[in-house]
C-alpha positions as CSV (number, residue, x, y, z in Angstrom):
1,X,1.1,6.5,15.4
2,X,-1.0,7.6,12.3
3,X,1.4,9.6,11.3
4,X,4.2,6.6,11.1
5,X,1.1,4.4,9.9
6,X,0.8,6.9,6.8
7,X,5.1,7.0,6.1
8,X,4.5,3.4,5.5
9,X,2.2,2.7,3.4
10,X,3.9,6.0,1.7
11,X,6.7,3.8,1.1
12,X,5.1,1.1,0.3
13,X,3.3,2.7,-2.5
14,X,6.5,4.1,-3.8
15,X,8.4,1.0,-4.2
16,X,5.3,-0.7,-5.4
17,X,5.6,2.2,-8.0
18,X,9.4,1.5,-9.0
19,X,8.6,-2.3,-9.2
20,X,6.1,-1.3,-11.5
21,X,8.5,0.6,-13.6
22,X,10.9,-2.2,-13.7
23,X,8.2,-4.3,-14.9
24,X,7.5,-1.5,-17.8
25,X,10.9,-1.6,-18.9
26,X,10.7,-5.4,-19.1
27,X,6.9,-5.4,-20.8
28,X,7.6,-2.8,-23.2
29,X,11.1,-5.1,-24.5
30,X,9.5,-8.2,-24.5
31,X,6.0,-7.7,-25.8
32,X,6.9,-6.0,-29.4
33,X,9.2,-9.3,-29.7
34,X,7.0,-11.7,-29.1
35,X,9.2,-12.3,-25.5
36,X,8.2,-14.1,-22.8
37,X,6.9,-11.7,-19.7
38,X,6.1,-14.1,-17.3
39,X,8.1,-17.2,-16.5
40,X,11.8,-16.3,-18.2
41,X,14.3,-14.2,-16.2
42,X,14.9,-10.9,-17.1
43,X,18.3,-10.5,-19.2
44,X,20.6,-7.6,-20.7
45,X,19.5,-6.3,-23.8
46,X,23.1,-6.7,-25.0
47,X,24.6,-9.7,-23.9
48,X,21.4,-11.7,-22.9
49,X,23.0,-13.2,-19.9
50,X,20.0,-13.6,-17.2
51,X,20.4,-11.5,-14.7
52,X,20.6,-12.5,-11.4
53,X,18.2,-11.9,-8.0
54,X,20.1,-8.4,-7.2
55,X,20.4,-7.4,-10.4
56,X,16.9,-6.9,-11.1
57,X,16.3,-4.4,-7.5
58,X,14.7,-1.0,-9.3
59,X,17.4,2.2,-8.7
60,X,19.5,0.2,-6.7
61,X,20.8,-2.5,-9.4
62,X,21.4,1.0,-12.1
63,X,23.5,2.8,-9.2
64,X,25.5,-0.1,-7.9
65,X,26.6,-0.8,-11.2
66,X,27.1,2.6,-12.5
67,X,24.9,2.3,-15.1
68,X,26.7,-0.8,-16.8
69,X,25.9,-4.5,-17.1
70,X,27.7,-6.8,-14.6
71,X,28.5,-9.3,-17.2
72,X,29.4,-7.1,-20.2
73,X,30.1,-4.0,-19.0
74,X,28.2,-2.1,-21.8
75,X,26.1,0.8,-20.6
76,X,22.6,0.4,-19.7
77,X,20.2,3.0,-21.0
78,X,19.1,5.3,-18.6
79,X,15.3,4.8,-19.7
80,X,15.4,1.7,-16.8
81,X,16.1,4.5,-13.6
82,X,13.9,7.4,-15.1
83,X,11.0,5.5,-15.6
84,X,10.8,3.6,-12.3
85,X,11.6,6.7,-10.8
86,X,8.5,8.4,-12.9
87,X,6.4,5.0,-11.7
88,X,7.3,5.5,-8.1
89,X,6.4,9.1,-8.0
90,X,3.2,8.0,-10.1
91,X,1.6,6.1,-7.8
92,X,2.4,8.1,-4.7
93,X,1.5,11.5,-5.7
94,X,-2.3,10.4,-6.3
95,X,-1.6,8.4,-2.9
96,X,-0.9,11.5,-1.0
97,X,-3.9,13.2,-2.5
98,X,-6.6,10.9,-2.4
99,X,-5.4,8.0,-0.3
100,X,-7.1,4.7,-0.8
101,X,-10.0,5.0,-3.0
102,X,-11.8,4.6,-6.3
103,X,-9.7,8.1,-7.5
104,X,-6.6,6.8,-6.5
105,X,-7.0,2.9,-8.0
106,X,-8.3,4.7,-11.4
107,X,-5.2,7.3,-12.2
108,X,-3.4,4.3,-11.1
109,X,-4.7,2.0,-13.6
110,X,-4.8,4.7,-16.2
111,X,-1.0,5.2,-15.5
112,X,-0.4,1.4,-15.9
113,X,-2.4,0.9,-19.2
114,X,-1.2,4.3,-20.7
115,X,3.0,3.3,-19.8
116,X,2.4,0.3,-21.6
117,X,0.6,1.1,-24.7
118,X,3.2,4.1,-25.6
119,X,6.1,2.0,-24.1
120,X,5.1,-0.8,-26.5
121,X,4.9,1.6,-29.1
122,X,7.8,3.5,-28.9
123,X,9.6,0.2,-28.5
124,X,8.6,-1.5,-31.8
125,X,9.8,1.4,-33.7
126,X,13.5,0.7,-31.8
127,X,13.5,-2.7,-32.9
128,X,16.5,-3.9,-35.4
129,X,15.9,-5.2,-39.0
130,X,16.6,-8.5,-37.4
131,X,14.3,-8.6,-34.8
132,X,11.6,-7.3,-36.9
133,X,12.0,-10.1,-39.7
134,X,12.0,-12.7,-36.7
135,X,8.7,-11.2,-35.1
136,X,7.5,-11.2,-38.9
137,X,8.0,-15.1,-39.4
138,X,6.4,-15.4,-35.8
139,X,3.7,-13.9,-36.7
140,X,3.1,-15.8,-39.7
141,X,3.7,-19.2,-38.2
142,X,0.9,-17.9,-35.5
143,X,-1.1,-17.0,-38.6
144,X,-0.6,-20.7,-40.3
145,X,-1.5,-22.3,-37.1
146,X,-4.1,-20.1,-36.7
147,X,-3.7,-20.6,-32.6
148,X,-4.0,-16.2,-32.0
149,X,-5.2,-13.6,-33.9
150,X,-2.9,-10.9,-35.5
151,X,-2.3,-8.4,-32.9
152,X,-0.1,-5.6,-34.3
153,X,-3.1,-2.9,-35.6
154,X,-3.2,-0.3,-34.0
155,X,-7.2,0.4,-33.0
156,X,-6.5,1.4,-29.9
157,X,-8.0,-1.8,-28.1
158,X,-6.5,-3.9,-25.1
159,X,-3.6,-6.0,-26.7
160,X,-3.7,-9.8,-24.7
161,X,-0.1,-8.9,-23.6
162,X,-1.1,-5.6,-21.8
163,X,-4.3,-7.6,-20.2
164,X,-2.0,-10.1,-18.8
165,X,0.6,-7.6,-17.6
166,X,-2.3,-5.3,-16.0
167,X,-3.9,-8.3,-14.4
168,X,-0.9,-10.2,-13.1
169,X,1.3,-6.8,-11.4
170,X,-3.2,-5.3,-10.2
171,X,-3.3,-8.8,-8.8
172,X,-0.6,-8.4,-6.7
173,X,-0.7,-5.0,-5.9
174,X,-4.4,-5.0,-4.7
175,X,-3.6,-8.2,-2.1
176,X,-0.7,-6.4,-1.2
177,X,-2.8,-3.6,-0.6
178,X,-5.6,-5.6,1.3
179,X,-3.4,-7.6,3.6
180,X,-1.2,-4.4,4.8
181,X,-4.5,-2.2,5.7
182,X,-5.9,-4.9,7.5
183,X,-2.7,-5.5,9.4
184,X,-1.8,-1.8,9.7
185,X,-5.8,-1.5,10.7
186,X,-5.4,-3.7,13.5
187,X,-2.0,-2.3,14.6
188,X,-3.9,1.2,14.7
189,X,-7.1,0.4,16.4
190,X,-5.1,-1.5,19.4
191,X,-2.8,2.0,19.6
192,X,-5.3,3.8,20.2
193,X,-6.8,1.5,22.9
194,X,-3.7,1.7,24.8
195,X,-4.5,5.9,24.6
196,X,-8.0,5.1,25.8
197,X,-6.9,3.0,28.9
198,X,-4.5,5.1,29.9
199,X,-6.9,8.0,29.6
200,X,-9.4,5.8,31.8
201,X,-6.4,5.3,34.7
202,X,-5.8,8.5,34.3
203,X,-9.5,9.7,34.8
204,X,-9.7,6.9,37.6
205,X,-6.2,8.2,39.7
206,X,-7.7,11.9,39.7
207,X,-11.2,10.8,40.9
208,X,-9.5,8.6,43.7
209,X,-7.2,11.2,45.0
210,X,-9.7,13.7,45.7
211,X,-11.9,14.0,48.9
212,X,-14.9,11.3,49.2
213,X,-17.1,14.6,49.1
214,X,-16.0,16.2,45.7
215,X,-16.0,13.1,43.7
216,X,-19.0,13.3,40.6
217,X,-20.0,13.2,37.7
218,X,-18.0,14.4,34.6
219,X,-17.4,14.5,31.2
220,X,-15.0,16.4,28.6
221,X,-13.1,15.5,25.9
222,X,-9.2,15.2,24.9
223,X,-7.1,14.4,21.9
224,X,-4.3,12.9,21.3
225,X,-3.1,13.3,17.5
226,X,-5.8,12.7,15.0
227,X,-8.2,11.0,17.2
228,X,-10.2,12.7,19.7
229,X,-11.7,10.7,23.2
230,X,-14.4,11.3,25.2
231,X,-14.5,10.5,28.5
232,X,-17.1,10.3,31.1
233,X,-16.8,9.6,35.0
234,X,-19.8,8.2,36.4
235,X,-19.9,7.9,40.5
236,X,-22.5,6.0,41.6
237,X,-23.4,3.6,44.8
238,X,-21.4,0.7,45.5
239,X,-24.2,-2.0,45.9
240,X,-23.2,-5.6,47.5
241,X,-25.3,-8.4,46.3
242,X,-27.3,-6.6,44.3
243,X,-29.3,-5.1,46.8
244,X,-27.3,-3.9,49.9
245,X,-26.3,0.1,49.6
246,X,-22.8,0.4,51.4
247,X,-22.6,3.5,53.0
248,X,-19.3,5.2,52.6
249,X,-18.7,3.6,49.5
250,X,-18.9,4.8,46.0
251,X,-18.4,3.1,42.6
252,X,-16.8,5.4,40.2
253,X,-16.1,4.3,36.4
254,X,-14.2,5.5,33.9
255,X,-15.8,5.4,30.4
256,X,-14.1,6.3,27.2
257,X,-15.1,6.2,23.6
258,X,-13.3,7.1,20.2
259,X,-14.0,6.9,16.0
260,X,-11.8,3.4,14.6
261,X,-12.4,2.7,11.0
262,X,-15.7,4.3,11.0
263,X,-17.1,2.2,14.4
264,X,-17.4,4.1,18.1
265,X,-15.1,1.8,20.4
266,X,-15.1,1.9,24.1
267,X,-12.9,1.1,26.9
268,X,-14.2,1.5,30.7
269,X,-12.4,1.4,34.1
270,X,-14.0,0.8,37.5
271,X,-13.0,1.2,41.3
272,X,-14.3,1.9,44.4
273,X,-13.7,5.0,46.5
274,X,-13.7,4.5,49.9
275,X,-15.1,7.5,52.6
């Protein structure tokens, strides 16, 4: 069950990963031309026509299509593919070596700030005479109105675009995140109380079959994947009304305990063995 738990979230990180990359390839356009990244649809580079809900699927979209736009038929650069195949591998490799924690959500973050940056970049320096004069007279319209500060140096600080792309895609992918280990949490720890009862039946059955004479106390231990049990059989006297010994009567129980998210849980079993 862990092991189908961990393919999962595997998965889940890696598409997380390639949605990521598509969102790079859609950043790093828009944000040297003063585009829209947040409420306008994505469109083709060449044609502008927006695309539509299946046309924007990471890997899938490039292949289907053969590497051309729907619309206009004009080759799509293969930059789109490579990086959200790059982004998919990005997040999963530190996945698969450090699992959830703070090492894994800072190469992550590092990865996402660093694509950015250098995608931004790179892309400003592929922008056409055209586009450049148009981000110019932006620029100095924003400058007239004085509503934002000039934001094309190149100190090496956070622009306002890459704080809003981090913080919008981290938002997501951290309550992503959160809600699937809490559900995939709760899917595990009732697993492996299913193990433990059976364990306890198990325990009981073999206590029961014997003769009235051999049954006693025991413990051991047993595992079952990654998560060992211990069990213990206590046989003691069964007891009506809380003071009456029946003789010829035991009480055996079944106890066992196992490690869930860093807690001991328990599960117990009782009978009564009959001389």
């Amino acid at each position: 069950m862990e092991e189908y738990i961990h393919l999962v979230w595997s998965i889940f990180i890696f598409v997380t990963g390639l949605l990521f990359g598509s969102f790079f390839t859609l950043a790093t356009y828009r944000i040297p031309r003063k585009l829209d990244i947040v409420k306008s649809r994505s469109f083709c580079p060449n044609c502008k026509h927006k695309l539509g809900f299946f046309d924007c699927f990471p890997i899938l979209s490039y292949v289907s299509t053969l590497g051309r736009c729907r619309y206009c038929r004009k080759p799509i650069s293969i930059r789109y593919p490579i990086i959200e195949l790059a982004s998919g591998f990005a997040f999963l490799i530190p996945y698969l070596f450090f699992g959830f924690s703070w090492q894994f959500f800072i190469v992550v973050i590092t990865y996402v700030y660093a694509m950015l940056y250098i995608g931004i970049d790179v892309m400003r320096y592929k922008m056409t005479d055209e586009e450049k004069e148009e981000v110019k007279k932006q620029r100095e319209d924003i400058k007239k109105k004085k509503l934002e500060k000039k934001n094309n140096n190149k100190t090496g600080a956070l622009s306002s675009e890459i704080i809003v792309a981090i913080g919008i895609f981290m938002l997501f992918f951290v309550s992503s995140i959160f809600a699937l280990r809490n559900y995939y949490g709760t899917l595990s720890l009732t697993s492996k109380k299913s193990e433990a009862l059976n364990i306890c039946l198990n325990n009981i059955n073999n206590e029961k079959s014997k003769d009235y004479a051999s049954i006693a106390n025991r413990n051991g231990t047993t595992k079952i994947g990654n998560t060992e049990y211990a069990y213990e059989i206590k046989v003691s006297d069964y007891i009506k009304n809380g003071t009456e010994v029946v003789s010829g009567a035991k009480v055996i129980e079944s106890i066992v305990t196992f490690e869930s998210n860093d807690k001991i849980e328990e599960v117990s079993l009782k009978c009564i063995k009959v001389e």
